[in-house]
OpenMM code with the backbone's topology and positions (N, CA, C; nanometers):
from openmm import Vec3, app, unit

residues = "UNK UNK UNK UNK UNK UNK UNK UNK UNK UNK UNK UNK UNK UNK UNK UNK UNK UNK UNK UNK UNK UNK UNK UNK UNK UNK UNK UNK UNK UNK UNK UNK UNK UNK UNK UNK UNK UNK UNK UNK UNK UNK UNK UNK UNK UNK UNK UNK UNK UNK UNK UNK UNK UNK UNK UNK UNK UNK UNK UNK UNK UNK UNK UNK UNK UNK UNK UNK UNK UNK UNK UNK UNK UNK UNK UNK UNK UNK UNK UNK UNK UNK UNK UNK UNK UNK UNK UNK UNK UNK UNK UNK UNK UNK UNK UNK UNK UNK UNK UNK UNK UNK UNK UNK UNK UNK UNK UNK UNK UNK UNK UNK UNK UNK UNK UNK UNK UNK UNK UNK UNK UNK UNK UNK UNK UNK UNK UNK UNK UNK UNK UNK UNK UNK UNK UNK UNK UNK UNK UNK UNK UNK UNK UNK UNK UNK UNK UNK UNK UNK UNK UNK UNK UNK".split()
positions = [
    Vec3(-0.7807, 2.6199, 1.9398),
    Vec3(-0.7533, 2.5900, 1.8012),
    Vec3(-0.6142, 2.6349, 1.7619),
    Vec3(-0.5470, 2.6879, 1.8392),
    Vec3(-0.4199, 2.7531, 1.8131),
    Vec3(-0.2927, 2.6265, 1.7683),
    Vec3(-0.2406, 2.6548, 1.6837),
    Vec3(-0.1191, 2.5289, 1.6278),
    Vec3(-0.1628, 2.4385, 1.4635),
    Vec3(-0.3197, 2.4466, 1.4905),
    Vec3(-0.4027, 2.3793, 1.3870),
    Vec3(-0.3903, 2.4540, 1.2321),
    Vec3(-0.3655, 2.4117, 1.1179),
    Vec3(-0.3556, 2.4904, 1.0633),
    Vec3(-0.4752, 2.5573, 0.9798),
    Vec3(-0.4917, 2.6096, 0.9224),
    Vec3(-0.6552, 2.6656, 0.8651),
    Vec3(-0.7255, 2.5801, 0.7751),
    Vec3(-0.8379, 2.5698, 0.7972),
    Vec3(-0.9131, 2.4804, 0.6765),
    Vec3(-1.0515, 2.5612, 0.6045),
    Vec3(-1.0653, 2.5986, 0.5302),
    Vec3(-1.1602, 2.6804, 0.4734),
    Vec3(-1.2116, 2.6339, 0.3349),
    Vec3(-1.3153, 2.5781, 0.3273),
    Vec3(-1.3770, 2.4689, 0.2405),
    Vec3(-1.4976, 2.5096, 0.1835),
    Vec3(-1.4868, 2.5422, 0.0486),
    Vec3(-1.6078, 2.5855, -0.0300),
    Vec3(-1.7184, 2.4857, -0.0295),
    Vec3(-1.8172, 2.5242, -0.0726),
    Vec3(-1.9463, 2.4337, -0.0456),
    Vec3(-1.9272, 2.3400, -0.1060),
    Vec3(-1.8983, 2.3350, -0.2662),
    Vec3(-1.8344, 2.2386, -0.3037),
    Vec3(-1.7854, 2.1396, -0.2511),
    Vec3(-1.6369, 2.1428, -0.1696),
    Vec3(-1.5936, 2.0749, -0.1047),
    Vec3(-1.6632, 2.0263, -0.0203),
    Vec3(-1.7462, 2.1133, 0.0845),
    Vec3(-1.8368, 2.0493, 0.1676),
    Vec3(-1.8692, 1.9296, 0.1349),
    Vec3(-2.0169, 2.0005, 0.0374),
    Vec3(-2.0842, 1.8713, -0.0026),
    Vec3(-2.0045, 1.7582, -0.0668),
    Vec3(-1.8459, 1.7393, -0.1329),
    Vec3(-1.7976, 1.6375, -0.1590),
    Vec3(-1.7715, 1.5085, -0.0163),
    Vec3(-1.7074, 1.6333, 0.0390),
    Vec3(-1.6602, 1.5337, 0.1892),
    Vec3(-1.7941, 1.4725, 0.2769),
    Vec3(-1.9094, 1.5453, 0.2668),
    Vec3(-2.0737, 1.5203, 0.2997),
    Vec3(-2.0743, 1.3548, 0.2464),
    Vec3(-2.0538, 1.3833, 0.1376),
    Vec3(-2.0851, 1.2289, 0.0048),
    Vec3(-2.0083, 1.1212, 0.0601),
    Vec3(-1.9065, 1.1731, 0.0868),
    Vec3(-1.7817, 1.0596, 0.1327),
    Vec3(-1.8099, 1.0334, 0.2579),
    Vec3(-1.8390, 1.0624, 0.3509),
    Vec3(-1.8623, 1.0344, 0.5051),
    Vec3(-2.0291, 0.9501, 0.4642),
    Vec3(-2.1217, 1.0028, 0.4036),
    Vec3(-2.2755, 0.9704, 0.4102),
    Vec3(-2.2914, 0.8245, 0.3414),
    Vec3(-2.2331, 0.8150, 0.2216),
    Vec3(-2.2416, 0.6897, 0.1534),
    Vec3(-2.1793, 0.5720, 0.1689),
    Vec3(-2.0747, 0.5736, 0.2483),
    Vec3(-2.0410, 0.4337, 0.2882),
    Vec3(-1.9536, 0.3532, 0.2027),
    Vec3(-1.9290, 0.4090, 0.0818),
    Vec3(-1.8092, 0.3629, -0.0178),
    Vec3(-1.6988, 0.3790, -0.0040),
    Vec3(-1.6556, 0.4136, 0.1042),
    Vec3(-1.5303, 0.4503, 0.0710),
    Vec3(-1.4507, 0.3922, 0.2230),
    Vec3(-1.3271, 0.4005, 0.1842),
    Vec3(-1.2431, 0.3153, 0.3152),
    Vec3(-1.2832, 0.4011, 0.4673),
    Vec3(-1.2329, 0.3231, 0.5623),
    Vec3(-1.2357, 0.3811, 0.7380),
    Vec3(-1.1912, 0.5286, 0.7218),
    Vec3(-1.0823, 0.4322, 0.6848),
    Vec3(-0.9980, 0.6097, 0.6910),
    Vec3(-1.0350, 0.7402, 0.6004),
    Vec3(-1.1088, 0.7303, 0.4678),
    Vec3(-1.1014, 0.8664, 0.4388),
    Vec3(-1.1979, 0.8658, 0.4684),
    Vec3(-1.2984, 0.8445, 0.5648),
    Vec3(-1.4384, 0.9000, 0.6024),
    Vec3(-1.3641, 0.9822, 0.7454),
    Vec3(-1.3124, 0.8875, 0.8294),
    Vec3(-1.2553, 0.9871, 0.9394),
    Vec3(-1.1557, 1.0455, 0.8884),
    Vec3(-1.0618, 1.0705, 0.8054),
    Vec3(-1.0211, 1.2390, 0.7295),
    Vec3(-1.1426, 1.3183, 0.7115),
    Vec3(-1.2446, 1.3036, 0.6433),
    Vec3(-1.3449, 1.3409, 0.5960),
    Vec3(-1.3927, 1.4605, 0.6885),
    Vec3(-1.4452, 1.3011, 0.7341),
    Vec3(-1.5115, 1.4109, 0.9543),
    Vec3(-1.4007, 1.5087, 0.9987),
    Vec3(-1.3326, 1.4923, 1.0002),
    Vec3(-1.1864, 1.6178, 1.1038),
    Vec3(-1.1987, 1.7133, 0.9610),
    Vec3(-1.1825, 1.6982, 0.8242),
    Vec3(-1.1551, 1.8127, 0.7679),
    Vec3(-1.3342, 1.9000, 0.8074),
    Vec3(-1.4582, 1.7909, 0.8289),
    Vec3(-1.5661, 1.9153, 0.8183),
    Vec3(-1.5354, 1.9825, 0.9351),
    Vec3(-1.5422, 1.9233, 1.0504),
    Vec3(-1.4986, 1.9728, 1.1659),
    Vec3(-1.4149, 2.0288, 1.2066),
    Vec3(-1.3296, 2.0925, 1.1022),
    Vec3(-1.2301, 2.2173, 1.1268),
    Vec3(-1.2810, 2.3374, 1.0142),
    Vec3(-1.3171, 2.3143, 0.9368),
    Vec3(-1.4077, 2.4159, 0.8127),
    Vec3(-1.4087, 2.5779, 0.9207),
    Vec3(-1.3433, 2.6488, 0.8799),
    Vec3(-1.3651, 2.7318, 0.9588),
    Vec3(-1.4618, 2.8315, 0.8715),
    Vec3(-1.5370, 2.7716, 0.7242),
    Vec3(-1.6256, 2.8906, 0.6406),
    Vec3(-1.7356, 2.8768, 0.6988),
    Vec3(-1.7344, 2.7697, 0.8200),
    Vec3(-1.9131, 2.7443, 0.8950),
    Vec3(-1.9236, 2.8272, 1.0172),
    Vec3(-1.8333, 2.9348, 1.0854),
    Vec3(-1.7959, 2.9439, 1.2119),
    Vec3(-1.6757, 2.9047, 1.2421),
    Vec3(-1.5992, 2.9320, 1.3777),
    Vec3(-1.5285, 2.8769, 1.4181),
    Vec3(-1.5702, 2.7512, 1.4818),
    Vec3(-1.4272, 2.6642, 1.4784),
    Vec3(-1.4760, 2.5429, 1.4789),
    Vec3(-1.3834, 2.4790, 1.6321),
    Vec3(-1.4416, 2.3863, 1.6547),
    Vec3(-1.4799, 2.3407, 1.7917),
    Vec3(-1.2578, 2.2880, 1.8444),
    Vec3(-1.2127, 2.2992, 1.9666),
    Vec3(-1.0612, 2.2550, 2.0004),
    Vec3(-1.0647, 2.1154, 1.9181),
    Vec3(-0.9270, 2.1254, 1.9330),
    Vec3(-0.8500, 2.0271, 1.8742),
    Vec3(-0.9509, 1.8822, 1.9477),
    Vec3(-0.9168, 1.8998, 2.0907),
    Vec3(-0.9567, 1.7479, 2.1867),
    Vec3(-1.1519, 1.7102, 2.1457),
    Vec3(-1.1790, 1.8359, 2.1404),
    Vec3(-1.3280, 1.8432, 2.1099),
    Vec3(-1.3513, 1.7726, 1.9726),
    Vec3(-1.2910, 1.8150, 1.8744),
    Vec3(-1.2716, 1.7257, 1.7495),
    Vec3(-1.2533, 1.6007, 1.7915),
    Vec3(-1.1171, 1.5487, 1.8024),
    Vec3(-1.1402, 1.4119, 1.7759),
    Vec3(-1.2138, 1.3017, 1.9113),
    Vec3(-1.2789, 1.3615, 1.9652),
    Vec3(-1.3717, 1.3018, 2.1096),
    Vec3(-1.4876, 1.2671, 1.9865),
    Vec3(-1.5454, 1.4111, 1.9211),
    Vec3(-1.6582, 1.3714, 1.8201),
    Vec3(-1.6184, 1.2612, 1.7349),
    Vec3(-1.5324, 1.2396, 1.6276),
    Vec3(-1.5167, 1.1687, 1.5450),
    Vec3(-1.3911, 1.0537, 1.6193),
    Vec3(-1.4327, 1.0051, 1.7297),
    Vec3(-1.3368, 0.9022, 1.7636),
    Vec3(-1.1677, 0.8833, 1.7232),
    Vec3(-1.1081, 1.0102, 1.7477),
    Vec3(-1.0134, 0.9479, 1.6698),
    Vec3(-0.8991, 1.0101, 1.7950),
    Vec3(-0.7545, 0.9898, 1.7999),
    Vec3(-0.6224, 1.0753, 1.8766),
    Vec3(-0.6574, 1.2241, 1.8272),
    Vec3(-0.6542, 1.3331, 1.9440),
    Vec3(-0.6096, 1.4629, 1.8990),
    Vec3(-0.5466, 1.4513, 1.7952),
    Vec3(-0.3806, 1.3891, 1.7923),
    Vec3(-0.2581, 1.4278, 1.7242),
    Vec3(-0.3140, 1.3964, 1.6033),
    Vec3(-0.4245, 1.3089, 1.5650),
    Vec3(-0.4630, 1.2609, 1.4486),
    Vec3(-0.5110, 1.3841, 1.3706),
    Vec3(-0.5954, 1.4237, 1.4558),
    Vec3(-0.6380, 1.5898, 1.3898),
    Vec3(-0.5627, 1.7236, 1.3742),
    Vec3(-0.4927, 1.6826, 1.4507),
    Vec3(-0.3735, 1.7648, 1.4085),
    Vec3(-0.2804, 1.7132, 1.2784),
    Vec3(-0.2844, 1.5926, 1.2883),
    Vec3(-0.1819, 1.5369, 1.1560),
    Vec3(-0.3094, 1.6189, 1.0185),
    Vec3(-0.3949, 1.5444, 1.0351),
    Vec3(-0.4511, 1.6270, 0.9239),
    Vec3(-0.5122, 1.7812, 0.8336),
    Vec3(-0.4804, 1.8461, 0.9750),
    Vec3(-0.4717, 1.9655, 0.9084),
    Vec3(-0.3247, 2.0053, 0.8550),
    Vec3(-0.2606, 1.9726, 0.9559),
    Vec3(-0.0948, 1.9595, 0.8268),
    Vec3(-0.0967, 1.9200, 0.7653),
    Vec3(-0.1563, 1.8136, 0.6903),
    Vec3(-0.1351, 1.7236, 0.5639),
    Vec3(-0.2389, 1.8124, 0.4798),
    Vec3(-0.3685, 1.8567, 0.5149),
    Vec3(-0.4008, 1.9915, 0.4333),
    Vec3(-0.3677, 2.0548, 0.3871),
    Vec3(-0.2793, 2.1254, 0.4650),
    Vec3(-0.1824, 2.2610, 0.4543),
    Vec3(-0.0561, 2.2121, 0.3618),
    Vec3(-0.0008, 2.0905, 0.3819),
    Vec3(0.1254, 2.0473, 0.3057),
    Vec3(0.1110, 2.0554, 0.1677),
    Vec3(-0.0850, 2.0065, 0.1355),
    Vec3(-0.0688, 1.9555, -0.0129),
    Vec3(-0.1683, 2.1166, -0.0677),
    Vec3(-0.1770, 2.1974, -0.0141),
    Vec3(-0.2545, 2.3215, -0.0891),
    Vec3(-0.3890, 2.3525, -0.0758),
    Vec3(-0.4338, 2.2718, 0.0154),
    Vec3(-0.5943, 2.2667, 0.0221),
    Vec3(-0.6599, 2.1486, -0.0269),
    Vec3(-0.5472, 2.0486, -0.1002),
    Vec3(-0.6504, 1.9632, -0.2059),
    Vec3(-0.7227, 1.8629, -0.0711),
    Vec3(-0.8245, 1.8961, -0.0657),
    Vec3(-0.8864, 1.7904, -0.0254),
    Vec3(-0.8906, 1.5870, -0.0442),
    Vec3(-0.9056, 1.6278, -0.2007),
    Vec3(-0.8750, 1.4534, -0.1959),
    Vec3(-0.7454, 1.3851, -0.1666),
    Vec3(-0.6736, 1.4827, -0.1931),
    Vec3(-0.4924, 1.4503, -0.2046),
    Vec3(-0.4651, 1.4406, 0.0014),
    Vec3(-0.5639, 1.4964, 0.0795),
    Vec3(-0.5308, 1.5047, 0.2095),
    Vec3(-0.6109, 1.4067, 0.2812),
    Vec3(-0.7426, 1.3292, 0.1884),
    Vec3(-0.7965, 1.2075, 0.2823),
    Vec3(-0.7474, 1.1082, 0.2159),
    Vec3(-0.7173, 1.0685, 0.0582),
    Vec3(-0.6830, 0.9949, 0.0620),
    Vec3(-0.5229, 0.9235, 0.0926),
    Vec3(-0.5211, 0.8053, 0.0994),
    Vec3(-0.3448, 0.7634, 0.1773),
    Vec3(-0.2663, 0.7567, -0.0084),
    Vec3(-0.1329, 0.8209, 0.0407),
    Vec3(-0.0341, 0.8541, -0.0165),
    Vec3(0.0338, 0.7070, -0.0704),
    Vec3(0.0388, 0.6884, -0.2046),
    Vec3(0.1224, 0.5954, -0.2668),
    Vec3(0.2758, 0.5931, -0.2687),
    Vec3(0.3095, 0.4456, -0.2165),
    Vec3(0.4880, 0.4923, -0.2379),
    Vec3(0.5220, 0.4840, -0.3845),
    Vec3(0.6425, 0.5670, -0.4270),
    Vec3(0.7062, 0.5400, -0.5508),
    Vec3(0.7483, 0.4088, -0.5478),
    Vec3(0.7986, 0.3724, -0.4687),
    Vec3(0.8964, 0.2670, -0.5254),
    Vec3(0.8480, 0.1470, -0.4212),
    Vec3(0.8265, 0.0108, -0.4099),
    Vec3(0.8278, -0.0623, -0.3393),
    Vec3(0.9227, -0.0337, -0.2094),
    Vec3(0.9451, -0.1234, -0.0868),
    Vec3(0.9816, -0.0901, 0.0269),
    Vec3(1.1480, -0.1869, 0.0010),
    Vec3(1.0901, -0.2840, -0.0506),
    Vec3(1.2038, -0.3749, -0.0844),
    Vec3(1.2100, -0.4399, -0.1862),
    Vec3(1.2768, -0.4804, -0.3006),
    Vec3(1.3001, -0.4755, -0.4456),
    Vec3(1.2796, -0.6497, -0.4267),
    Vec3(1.1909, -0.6727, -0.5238),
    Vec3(1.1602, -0.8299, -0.5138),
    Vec3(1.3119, -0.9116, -0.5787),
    Vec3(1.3515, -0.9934, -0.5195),
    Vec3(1.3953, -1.1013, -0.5017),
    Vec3(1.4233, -1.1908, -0.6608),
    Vec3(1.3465, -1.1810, -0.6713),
    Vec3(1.2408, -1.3017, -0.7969),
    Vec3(1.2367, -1.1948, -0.9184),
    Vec3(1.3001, -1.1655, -1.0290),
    Vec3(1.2564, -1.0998, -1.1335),
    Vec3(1.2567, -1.1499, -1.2491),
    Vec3(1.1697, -1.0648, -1.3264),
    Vec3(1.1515, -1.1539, -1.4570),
    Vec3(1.2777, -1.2341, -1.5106),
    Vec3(1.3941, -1.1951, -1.5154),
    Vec3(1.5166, -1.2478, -1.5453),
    Vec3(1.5157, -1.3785, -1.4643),
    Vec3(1.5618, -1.3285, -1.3339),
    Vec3(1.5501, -1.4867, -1.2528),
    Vec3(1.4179, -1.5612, -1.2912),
    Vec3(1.3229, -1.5456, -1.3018),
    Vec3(1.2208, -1.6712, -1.3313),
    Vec3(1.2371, -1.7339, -1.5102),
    Vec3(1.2945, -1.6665, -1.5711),
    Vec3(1.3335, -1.6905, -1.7218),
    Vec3(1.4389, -1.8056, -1.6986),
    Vec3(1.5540, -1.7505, -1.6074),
    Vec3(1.6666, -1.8967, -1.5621),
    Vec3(1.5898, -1.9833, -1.5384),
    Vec3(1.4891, -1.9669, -1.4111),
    Vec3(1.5039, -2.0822, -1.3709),
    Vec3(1.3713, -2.2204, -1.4167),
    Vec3(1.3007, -2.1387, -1.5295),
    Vec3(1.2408, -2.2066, -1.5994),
    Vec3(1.3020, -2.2354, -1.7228),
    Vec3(1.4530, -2.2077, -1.7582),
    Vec3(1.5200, -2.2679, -1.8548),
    Vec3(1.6292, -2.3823, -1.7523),
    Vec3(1.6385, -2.3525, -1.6891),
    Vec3(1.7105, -2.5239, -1.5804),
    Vec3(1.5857, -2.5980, -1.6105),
    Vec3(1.4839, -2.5460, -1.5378),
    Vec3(1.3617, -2.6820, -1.5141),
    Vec3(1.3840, -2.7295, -1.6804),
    Vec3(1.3719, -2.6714, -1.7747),
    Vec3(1.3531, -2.7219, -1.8930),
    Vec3(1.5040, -2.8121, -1.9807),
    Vec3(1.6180, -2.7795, -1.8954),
    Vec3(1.7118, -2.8555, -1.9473),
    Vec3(1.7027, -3.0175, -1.9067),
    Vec3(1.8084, -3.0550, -1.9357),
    Vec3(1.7674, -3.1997, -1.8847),
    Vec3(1.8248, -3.2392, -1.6977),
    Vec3(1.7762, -3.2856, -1.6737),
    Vec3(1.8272, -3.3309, -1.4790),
    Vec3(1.9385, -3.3834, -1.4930),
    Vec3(2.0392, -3.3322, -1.3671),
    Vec3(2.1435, -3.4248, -1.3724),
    Vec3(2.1881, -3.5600, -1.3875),
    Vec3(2.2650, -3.6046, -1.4022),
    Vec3(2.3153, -3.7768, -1.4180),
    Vec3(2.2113, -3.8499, -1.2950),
    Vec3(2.1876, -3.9662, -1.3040),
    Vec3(2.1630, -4.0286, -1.1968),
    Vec3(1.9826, -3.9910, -1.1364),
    Vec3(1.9323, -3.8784, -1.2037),
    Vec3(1.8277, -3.8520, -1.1901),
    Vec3(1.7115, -3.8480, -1.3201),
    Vec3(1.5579, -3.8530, -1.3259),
    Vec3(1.4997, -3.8835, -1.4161),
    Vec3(1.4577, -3.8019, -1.4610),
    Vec3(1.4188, -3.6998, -1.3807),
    Vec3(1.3350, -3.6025, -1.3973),
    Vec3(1.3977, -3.4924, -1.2841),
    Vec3(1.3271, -3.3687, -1.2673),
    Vec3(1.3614, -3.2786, -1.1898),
    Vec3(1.2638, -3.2033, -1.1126),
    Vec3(1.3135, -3.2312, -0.9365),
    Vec3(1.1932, -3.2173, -0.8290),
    Vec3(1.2192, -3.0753, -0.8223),
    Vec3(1.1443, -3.0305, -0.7570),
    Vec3(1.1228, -2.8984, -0.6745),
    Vec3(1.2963, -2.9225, -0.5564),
    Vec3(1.2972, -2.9920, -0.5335),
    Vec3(1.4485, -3.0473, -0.4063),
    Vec3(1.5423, -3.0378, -0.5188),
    Vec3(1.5452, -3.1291, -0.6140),
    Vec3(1.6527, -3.0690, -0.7042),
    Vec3(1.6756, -2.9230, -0.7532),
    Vec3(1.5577, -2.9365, -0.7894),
    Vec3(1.6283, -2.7727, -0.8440),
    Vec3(1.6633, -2.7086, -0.7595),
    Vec3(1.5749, -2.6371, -0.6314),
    Vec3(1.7053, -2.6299, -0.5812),
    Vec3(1.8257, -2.6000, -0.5325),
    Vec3(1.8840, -2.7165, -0.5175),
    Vec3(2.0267, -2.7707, -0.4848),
    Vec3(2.0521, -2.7046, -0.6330),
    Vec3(2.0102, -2.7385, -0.7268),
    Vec3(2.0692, -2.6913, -0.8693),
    Vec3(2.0863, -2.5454, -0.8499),
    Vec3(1.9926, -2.4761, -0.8530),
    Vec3(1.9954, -2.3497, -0.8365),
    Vec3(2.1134, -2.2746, -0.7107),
    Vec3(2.0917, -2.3375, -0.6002),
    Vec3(2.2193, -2.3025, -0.4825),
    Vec3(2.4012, -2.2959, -0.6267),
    Vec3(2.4065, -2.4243, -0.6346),
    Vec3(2.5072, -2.4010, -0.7379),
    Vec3(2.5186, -2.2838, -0.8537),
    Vec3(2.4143, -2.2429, -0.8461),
    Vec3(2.4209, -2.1327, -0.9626),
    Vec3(2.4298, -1.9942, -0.9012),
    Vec3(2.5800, -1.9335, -0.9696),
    Vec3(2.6728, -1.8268, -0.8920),
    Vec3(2.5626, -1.7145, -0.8806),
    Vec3(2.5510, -1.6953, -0.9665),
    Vec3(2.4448, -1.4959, -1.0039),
    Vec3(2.2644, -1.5379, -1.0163),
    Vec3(2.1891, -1.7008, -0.9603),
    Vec3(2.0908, -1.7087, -0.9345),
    Vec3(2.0753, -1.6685, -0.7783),
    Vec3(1.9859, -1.6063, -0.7013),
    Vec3(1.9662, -1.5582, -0.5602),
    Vec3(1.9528, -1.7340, -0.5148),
    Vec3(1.9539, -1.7313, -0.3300),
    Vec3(1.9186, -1.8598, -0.3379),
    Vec3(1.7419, -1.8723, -0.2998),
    Vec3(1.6598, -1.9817, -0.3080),
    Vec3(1.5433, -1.9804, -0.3420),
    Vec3(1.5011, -2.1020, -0.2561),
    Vec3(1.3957, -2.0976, -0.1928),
    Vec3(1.3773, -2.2896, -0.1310),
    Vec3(1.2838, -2.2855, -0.2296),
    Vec3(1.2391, -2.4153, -0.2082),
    Vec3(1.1991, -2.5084, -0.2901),
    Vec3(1.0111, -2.4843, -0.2922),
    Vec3(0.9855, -2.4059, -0.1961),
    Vec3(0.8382, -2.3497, -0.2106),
    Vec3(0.8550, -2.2208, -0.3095),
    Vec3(0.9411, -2.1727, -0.3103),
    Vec3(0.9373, -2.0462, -0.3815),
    Vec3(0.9583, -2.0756, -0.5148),
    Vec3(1.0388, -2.1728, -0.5601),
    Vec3(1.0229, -2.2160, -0.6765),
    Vec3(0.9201, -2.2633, -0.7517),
    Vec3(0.8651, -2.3607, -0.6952),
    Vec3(0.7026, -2.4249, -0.6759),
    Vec3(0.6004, -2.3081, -0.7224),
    Vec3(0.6369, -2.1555, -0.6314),
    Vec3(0.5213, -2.0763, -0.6859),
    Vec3(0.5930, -2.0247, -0.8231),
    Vec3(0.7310, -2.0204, -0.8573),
    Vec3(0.7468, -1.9630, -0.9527),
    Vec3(0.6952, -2.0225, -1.0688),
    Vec3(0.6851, -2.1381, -1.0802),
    Vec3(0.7093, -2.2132, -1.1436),
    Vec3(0.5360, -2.2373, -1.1823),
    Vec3(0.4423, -2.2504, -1.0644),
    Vec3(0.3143, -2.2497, -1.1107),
    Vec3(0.2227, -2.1140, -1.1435),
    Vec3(0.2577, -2.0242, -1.0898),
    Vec3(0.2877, -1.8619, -1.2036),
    Vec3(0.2623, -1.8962, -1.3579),
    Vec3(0.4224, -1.9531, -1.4023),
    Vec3(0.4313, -1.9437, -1.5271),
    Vec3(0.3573, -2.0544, -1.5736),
    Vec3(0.2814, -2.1827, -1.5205),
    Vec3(0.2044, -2.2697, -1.5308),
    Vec3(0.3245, -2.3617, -1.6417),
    Vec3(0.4044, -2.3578, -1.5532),
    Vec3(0.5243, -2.4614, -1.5674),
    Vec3(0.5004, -2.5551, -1.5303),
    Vec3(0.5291, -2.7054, -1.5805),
    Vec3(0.4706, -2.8331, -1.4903),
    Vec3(0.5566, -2.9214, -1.5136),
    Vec3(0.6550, -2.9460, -1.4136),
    Vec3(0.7651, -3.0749, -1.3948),
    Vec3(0.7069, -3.2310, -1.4281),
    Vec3(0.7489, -3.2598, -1.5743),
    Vec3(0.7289, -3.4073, -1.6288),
    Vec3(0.8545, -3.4951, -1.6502),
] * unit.nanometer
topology = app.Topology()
chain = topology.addChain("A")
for resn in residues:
    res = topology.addResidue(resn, chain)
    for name in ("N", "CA", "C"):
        topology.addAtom(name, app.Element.getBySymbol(name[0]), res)
C-alpha cells in the first residue's frame, strides 16, 4: 500500500458510496471510483495492495492510484473525487456566435444579388466568403444555422 495516499471514510460516506455502487443510477465510472475509494477505506482495517484492488474491481493499478490522489487533491470530498471534473471554458471557442448568426440571417434577409431570385444555401455562401470579418462557413453549416433560428429561404 505504500505511495497510495490515505483514505479514511466515515460511515456516512460508506454507506453513500454503498448507494452509488448498489443502485445502478449512476454512470460506469463513478461506481468504479466508488469501488477503489471502499476498497482503500482504511477505517475497515487495512486495506488490500494497490494490484489486489484493481484485479477486484476490474480496473489499471495506476487507476487506483489516480484515485486516491484525486482524493487527497480535493480534501477528502468524496463526491468531488468520483465524480468527472467540468472544464471552465470550452476546448475550442465556437466558430458560429450569436453575432455571426445575427449577420448572416440579416444577408439571408436582404435582397439576392442581381441576376438571382432568391437566395440558396450556394449563394450565400459565396456571399458570405466575400464578407471581410464573417468566418468562412460551407453551405451545410449555414443550412443548420439557419434552421436553428427556423429561418426559411423564400
Amino acid at each position: 500500500m505504500s505511495g497510495l495516499a490515505s483514505v479514511v471514510l466515515s460511515a456516512d460516506e460508506r454507506a453513500w458510496l454503498t448507494r452509488v455502487v448498489r443502485t445502478g443510477a449512476h454512470p460506469a465510472q463513478e461506481v468504479r471510483r466508488s469501488r477503489i475509494l471502499l476498497e482503500l477505506d482504511e477505517s475497515q482495517g487495512v486495506p488490500a495492495g494497490r494490484r489486489e484492488i484493481a484485479e477486484r474491481v476490474g480496473v489499471d493499478p495506476d487507476t487506483v492510484t489516480n484515485v486516491a490522489r484525486a482524493y487527497a487533491e480535493r480534501g477528502g470530498d468524496i463526491a468531488a473525487t468520483i465524480q468527472r471534473r467540468r472544464r471552465l471554458t470550452p476546448p475550442i471557442e465556437p466558430k458560429i456566435t450569436g453575432e455571426v448568426e445575427a449577420r448572416l440571417i440579416a444577408l439571408a434577409c436582404s435582397t439576392p444579388p442581381p441576376g438571382h431570385g432568391r437566395w440558396s444555401l450556394r449563394l450565400l455562401e459565396r456571399q458570405v466568403a466575400l464578407v471581410a470579418d464573417l468566418p468562412d462557413m460551407d453551405h451545410s453549416t449555414i443550412g443548420r444555422v439557419l434552421k436553428k433560428r427556423r429561418f426559411v429561404l423564400t
